[in-house]
HTML snippet that shows the backbone in 3Dmol.js (N, CA, C, O; Angstrom):
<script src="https://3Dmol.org/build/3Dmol-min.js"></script>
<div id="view" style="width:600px;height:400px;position:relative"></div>
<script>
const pdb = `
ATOM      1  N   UNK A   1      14.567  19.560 -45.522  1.00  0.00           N
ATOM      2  CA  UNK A   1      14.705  20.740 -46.351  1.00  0.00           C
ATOM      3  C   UNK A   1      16.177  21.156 -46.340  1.00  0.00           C
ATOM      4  O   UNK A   1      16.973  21.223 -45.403  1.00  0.00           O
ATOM      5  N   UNK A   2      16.320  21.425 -47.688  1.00  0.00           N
ATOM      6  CA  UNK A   2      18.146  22.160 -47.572  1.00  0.00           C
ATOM      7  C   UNK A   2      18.447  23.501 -47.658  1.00  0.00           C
ATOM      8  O   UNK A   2      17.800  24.206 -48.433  1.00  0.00           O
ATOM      9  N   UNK A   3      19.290  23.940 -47.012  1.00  0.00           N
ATOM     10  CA  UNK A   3      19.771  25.419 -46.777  1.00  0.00           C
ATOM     11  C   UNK A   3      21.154  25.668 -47.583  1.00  0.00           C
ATOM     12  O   UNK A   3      22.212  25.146 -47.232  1.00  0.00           O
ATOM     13  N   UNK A   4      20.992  26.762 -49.014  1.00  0.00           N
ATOM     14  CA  UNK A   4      22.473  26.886 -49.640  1.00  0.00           C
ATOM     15  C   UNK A   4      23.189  28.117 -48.999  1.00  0.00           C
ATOM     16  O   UNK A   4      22.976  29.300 -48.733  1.00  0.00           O
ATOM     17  N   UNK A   5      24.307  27.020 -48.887  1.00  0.00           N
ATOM     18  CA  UNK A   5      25.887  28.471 -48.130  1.00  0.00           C
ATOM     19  C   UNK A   5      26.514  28.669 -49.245  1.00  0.00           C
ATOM     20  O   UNK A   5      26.711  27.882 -50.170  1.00  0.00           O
ATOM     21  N   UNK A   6      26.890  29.997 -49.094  1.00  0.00           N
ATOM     22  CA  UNK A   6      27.419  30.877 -50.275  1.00  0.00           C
ATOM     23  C   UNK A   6      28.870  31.022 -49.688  1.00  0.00           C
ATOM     24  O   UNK A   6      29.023  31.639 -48.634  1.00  0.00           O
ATOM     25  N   UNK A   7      30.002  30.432 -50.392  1.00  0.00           N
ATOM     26  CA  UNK A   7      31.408  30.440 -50.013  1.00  0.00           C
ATOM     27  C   UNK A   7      32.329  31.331 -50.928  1.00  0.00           C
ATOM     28  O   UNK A   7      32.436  30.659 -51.953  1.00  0.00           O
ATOM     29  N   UNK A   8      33.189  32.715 -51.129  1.00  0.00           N
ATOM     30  CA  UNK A   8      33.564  33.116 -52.184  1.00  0.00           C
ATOM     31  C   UNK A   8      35.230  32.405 -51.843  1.00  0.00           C
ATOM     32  O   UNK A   8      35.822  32.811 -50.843  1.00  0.00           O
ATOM     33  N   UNK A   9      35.771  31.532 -52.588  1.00  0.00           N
ATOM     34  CA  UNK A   9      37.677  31.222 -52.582  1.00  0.00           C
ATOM     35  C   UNK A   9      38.150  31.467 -53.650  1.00  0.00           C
ATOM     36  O   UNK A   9      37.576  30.939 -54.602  1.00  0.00           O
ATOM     37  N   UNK A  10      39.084  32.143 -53.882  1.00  0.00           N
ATOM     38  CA  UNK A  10      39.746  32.456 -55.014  1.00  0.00           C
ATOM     39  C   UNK A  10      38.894  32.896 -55.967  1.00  0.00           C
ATOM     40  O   UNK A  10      38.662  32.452 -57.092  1.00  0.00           O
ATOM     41  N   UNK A  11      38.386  33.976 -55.283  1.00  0.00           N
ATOM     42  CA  UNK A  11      37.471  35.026 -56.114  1.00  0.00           C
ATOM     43  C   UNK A  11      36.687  34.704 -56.785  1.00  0.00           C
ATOM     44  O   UNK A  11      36.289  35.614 -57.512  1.00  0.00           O
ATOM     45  N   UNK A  12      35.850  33.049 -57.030  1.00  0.00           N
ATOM     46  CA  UNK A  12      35.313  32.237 -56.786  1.00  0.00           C
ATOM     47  C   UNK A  12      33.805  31.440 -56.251  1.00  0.00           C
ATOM     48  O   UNK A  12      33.929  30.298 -55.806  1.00  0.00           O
ATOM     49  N   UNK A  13      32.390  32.068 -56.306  1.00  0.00           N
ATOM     50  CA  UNK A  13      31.577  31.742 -55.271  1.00  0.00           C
ATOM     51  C   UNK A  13      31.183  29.957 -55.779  1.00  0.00           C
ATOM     52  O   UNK A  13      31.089  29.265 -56.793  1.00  0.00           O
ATOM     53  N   UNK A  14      31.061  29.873 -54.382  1.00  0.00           N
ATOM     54  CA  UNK A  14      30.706  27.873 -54.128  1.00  0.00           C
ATOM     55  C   UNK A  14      29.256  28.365 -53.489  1.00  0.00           C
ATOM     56  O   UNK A  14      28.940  29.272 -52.718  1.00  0.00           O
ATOM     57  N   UNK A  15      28.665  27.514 -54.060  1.00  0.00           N
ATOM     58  CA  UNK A  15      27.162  26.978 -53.022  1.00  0.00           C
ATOM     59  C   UNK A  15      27.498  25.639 -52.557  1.00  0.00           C
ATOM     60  O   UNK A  15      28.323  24.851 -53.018  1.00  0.00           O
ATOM     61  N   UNK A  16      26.555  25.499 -51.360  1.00  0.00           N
ATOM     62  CA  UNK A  16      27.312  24.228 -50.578  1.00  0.00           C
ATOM     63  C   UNK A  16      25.396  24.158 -50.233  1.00  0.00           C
ATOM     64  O   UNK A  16      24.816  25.242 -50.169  1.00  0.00           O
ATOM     65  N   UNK A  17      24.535  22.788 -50.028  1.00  0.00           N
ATOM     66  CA  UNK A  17      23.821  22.452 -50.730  1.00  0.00           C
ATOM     67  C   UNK A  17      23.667  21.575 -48.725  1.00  0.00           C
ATOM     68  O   UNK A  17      24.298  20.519 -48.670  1.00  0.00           O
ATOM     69  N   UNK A  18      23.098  21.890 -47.640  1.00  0.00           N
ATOM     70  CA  UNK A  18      22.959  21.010 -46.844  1.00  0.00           C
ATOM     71  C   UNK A  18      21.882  20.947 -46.256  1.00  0.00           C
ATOM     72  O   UNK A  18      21.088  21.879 -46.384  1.00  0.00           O
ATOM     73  N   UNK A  19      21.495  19.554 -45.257  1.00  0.00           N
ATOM     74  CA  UNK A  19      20.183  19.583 -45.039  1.00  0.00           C
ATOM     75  C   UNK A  19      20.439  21.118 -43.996  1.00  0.00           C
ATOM     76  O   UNK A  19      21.528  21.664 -43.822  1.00  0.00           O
ATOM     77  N   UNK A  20      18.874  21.637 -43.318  1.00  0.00           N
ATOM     78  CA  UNK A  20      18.844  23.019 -42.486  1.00  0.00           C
ATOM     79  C   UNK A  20      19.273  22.828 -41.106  1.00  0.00           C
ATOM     80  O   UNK A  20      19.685  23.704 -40.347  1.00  0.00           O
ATOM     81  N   UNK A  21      19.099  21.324 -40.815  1.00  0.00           N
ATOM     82  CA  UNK A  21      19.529  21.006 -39.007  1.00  0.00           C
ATOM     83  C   UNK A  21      20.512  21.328 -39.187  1.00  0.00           C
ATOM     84  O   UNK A  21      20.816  22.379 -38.623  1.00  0.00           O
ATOM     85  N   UNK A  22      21.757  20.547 -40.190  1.00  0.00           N
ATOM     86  CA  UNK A  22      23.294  20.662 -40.116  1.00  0.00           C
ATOM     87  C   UNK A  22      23.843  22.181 -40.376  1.00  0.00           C
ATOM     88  O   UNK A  22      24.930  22.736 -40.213  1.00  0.00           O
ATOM     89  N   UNK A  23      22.466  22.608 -40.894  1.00  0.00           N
ATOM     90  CA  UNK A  23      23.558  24.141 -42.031  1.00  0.00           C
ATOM     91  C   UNK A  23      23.640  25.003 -40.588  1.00  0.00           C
ATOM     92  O   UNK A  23      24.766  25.464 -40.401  1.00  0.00           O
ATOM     93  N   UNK A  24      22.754  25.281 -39.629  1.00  0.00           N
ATOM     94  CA  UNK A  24      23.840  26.126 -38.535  1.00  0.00           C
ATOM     95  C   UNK A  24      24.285  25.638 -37.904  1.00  0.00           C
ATOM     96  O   UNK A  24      23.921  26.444 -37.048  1.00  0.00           O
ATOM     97  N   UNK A  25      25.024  24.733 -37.178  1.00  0.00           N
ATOM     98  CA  UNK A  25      26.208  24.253 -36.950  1.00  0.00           C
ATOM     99  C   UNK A  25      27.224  24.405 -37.995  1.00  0.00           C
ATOM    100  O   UNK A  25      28.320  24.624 -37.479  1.00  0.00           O
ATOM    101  N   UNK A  26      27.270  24.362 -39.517  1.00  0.00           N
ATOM    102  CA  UNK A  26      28.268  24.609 -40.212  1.00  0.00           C
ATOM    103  C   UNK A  26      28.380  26.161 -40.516  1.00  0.00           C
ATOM    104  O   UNK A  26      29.386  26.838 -40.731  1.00  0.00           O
ATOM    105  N   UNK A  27      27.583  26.374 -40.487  1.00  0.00           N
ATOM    106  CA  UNK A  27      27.870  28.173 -40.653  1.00  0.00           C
ATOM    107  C   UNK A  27      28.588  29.046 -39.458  1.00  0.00           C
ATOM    108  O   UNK A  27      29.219  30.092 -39.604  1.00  0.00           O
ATOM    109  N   UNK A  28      28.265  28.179 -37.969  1.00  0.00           N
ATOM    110  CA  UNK A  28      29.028  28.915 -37.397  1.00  0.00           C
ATOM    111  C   UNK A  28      30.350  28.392 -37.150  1.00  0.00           C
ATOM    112  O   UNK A  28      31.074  29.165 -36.523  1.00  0.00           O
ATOM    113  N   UNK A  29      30.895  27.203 -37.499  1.00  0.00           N
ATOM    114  CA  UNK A  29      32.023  26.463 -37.782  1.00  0.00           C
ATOM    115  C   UNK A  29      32.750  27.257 -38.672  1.00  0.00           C
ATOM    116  O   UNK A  29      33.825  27.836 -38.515  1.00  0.00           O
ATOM    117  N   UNK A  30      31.926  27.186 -39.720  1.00  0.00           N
ATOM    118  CA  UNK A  30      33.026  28.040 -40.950  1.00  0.00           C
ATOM    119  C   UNK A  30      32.986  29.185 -40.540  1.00  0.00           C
ATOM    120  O   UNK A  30      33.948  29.643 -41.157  1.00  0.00           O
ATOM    121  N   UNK A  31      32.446  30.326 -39.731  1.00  0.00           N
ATOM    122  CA  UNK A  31      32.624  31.226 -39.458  1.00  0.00           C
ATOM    123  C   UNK A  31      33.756  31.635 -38.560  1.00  0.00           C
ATOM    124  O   UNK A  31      33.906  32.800 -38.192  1.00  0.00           O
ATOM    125  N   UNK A  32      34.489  30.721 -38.242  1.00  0.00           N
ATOM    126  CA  UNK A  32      35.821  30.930 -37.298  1.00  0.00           C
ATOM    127  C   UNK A  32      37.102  30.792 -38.541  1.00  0.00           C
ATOM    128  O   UNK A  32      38.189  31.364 -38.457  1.00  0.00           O
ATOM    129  N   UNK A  33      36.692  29.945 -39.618  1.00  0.00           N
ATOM    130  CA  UNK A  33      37.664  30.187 -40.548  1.00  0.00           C
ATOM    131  C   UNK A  33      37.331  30.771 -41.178  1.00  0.00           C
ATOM    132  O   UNK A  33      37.824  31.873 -40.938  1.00  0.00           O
ATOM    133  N   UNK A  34      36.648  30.820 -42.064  1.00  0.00           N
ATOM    134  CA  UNK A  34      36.173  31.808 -43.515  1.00  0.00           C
ATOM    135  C   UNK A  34      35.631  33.194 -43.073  1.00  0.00           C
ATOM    136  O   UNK A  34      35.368  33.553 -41.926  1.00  0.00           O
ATOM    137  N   UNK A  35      35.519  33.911 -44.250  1.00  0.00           N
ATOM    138  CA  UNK A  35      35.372  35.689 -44.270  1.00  0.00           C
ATOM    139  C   UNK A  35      33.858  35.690 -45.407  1.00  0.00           C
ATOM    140  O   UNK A  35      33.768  36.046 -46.582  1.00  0.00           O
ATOM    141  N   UNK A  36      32.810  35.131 -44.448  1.00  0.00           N
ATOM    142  CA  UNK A  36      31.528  35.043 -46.027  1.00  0.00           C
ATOM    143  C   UNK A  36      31.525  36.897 -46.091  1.00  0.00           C
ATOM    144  O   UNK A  36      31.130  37.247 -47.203  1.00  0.00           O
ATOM    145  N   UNK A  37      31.732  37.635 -45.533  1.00  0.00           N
ATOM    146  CA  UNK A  37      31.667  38.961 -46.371  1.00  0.00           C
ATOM    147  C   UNK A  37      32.599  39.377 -47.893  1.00  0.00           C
ATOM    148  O   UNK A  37      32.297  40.289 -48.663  1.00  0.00           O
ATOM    149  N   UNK A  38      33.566  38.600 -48.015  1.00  0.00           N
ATOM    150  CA  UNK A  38      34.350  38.890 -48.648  1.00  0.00           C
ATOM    151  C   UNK A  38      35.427  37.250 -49.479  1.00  0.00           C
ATOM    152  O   UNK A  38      35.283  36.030 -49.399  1.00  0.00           O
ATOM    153  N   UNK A  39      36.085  37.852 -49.953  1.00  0.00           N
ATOM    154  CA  UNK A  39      37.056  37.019 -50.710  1.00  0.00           C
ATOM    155  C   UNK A  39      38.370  35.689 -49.949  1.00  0.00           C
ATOM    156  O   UNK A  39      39.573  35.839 -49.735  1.00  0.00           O
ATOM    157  N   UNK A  40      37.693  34.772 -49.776  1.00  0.00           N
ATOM    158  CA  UNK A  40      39.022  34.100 -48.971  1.00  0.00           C
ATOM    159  C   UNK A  40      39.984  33.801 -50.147  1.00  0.00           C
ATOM    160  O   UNK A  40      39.607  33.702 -51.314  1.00  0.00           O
ATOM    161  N   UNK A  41      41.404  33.651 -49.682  1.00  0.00           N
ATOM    162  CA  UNK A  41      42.510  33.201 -50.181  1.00  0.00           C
ATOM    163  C   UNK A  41      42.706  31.552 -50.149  1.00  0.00           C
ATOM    164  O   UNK A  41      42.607  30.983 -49.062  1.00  0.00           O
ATOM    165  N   UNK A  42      42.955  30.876 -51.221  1.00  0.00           N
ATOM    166  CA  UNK A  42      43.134  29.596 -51.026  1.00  0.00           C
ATOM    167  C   UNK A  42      43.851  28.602 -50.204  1.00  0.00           C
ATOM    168  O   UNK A  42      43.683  27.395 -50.033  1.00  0.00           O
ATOM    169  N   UNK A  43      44.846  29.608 -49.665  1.00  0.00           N
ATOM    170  CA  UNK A  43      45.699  29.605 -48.546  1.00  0.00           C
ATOM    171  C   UNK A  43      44.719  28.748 -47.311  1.00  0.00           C
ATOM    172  O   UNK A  43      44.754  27.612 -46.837  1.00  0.00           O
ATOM    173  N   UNK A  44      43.760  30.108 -47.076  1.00  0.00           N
ATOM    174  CA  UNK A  44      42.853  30.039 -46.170  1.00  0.00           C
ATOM    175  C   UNK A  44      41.903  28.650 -45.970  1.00  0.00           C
ATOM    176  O   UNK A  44      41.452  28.167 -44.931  1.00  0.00           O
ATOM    177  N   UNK A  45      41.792  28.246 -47.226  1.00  0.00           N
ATOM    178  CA  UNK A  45      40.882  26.881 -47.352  1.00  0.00           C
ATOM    179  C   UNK A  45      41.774  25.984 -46.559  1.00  0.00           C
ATOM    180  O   UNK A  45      41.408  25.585 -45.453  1.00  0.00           O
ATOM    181  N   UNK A  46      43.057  25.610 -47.126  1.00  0.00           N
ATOM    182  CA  UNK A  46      44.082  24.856 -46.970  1.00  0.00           C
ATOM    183  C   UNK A  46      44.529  24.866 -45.341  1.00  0.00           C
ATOM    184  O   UNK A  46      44.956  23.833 -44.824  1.00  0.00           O
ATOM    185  N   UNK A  47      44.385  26.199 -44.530  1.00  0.00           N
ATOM    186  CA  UNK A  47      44.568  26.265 -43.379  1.00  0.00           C
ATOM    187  C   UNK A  47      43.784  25.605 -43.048  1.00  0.00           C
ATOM    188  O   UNK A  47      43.992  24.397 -42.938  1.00  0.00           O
ATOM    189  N   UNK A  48      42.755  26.094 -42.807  1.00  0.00           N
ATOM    190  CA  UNK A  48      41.471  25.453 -42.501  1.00  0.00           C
ATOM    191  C   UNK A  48      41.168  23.984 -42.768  1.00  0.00           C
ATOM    192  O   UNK A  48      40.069  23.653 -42.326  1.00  0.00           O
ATOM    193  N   UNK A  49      41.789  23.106 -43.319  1.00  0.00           N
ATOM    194  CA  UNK A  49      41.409  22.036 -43.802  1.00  0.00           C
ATOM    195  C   UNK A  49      42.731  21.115 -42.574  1.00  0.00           C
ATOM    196  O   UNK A  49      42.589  20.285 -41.676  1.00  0.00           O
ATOM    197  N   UNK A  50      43.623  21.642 -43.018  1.00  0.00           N
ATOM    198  CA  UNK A  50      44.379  20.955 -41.655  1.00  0.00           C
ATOM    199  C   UNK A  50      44.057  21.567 -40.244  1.00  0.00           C
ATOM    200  O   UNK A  50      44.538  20.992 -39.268  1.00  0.00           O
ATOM    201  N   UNK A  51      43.507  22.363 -40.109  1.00  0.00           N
ATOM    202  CA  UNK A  51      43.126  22.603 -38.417  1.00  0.00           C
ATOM    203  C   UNK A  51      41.738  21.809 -38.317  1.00  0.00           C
ATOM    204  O   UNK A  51      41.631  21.215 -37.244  1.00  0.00           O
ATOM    205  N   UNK A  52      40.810  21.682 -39.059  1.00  0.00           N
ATOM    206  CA  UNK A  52      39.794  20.723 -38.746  1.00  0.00           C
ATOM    207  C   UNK A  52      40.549  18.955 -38.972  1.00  0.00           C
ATOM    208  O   UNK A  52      40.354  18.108 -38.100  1.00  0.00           O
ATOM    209  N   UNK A  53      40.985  18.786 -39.634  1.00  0.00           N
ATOM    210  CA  UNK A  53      41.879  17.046 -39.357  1.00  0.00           C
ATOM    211  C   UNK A  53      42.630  17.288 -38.302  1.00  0.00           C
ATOM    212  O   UNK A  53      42.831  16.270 -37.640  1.00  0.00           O
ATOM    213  N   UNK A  54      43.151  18.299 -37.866  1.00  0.00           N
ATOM    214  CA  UNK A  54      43.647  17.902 -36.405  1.00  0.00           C
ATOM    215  C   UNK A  54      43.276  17.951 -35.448  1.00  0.00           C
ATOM    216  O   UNK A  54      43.895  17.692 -34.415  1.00  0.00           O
ATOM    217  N   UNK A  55      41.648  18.458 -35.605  1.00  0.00           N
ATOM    218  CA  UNK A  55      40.977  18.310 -34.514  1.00  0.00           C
ATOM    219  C   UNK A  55      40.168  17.646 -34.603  1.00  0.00           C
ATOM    220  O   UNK A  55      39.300  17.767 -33.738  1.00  0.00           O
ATOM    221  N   UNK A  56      39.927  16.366 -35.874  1.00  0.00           N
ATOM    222  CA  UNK A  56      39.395  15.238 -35.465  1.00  0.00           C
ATOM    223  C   UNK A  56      40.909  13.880 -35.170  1.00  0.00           C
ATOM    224  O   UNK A  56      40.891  12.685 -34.878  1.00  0.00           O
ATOM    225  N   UNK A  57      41.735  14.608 -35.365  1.00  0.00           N
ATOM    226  CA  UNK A  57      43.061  13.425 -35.290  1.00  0.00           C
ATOM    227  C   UNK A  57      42.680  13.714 -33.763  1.00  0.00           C
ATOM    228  O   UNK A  57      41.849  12.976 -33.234  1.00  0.00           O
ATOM    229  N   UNK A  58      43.180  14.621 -33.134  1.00  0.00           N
ATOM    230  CA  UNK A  58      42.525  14.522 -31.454  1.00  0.00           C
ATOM    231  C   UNK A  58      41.434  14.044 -30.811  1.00  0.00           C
ATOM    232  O   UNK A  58      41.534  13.405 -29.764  1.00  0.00           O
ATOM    233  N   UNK A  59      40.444  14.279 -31.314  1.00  0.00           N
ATOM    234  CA  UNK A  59      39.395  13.622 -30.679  1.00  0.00           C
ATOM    235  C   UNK A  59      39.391  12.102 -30.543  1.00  0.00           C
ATOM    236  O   UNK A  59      38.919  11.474 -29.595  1.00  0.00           O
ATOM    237  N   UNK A  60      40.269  11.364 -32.143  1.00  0.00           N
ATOM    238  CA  UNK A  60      40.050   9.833 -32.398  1.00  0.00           C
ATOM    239  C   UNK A  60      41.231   9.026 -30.839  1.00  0.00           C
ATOM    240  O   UNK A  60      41.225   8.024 -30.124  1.00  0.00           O
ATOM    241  N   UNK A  61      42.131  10.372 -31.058  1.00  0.00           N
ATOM    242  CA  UNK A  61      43.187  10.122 -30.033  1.00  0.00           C
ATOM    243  C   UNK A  61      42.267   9.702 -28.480  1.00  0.00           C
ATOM    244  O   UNK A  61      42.174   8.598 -27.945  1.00  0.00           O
ATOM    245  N   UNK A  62      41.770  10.811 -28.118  1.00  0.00           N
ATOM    246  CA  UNK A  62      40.729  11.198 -27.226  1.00  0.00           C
ATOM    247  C   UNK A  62      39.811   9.842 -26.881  1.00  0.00           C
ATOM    248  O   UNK A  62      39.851   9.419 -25.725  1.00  0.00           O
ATOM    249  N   UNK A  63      39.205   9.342 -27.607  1.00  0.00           N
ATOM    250  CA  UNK A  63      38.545   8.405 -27.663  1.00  0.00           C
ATOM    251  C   UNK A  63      39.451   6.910 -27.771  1.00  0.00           C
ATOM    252  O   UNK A  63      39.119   6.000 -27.012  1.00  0.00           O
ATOM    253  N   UNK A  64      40.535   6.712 -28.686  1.00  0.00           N
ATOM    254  CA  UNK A  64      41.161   5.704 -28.034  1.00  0.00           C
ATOM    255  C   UNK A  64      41.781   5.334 -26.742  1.00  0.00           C
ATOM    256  O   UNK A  64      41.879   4.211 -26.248  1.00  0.00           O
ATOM    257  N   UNK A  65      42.265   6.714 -26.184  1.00  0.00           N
ATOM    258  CA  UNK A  65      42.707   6.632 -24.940  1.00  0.00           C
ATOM    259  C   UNK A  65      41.041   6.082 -23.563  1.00  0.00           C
ATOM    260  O   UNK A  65      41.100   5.337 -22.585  1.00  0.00           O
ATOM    261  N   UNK A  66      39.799   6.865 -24.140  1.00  0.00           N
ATOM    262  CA  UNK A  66      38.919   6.943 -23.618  1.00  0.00           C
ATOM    263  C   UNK A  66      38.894   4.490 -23.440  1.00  0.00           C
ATOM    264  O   UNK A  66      38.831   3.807 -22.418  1.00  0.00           O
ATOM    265  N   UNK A  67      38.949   4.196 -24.427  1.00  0.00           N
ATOM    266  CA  UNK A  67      38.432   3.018 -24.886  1.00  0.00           C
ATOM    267  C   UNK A  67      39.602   1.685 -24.372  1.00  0.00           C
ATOM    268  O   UNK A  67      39.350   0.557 -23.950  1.00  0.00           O
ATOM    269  N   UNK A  68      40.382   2.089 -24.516  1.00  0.00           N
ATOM    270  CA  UNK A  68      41.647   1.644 -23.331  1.00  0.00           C
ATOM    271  C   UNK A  68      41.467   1.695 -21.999  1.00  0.00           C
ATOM    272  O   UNK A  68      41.802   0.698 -21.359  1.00  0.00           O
ATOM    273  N   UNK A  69      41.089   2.473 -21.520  1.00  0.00           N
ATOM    274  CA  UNK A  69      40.645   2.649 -19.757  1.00  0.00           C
ATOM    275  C   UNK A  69      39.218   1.919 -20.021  1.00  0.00           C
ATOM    276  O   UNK A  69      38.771   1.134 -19.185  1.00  0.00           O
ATOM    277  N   UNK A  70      38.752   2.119 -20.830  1.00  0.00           N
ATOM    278  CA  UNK A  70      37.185   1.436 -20.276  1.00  0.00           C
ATOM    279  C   UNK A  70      37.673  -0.289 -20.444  1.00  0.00           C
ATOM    280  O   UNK A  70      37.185  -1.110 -19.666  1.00  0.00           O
ATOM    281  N   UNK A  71      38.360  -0.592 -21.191  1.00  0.00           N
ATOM    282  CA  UNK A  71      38.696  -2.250 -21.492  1.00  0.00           C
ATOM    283  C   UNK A  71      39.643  -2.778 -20.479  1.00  0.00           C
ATOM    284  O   UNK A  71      40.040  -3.926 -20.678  1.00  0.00           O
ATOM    285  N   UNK A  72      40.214  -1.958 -19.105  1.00  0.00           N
ATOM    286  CA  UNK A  72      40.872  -2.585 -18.337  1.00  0.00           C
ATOM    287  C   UNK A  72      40.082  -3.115 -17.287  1.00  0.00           C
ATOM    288  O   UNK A  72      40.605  -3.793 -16.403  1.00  0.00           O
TER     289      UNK A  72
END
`;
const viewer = $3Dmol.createViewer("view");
viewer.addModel(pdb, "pdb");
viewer.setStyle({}, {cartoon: {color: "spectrum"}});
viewer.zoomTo();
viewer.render();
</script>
């Protein structure tokens, strides 16, 4: 079953369309960046879009280093 998130950017509303296991884990994810009461700035998307790639650029880091020690 899918659960729709209501996103307003650039004054703007998005529905975002996911199965219900994933949708709270993403709601409280986006809830550290986004403002669902109100109007985000596109700015805000854009922040948000490089602080989540750099925190999977770390993790991949994380895990290569992890995968190196396990192969010695």
């Amino acid at each position: 079953m899918s659960k729709k998130i209501t996103l307003n950017i650039g004054s703007h509303d998005f529905d975002i369309n996911v199965e219900e296991v994933f949708a709270e884990y993403l709601i409280t994810q986006m809830t550290k960046d986004f403002d669902f009461n109100g109007t985000n700035d596109i700015k805000v998307l854009l922040q948000s879009y490089v602080k989540k790639n750099h925190e999977l650029f770390m993790q991949e880091e994380k895990i290569n280093l992890l995968m190196q020690k396990l192969s010695l």
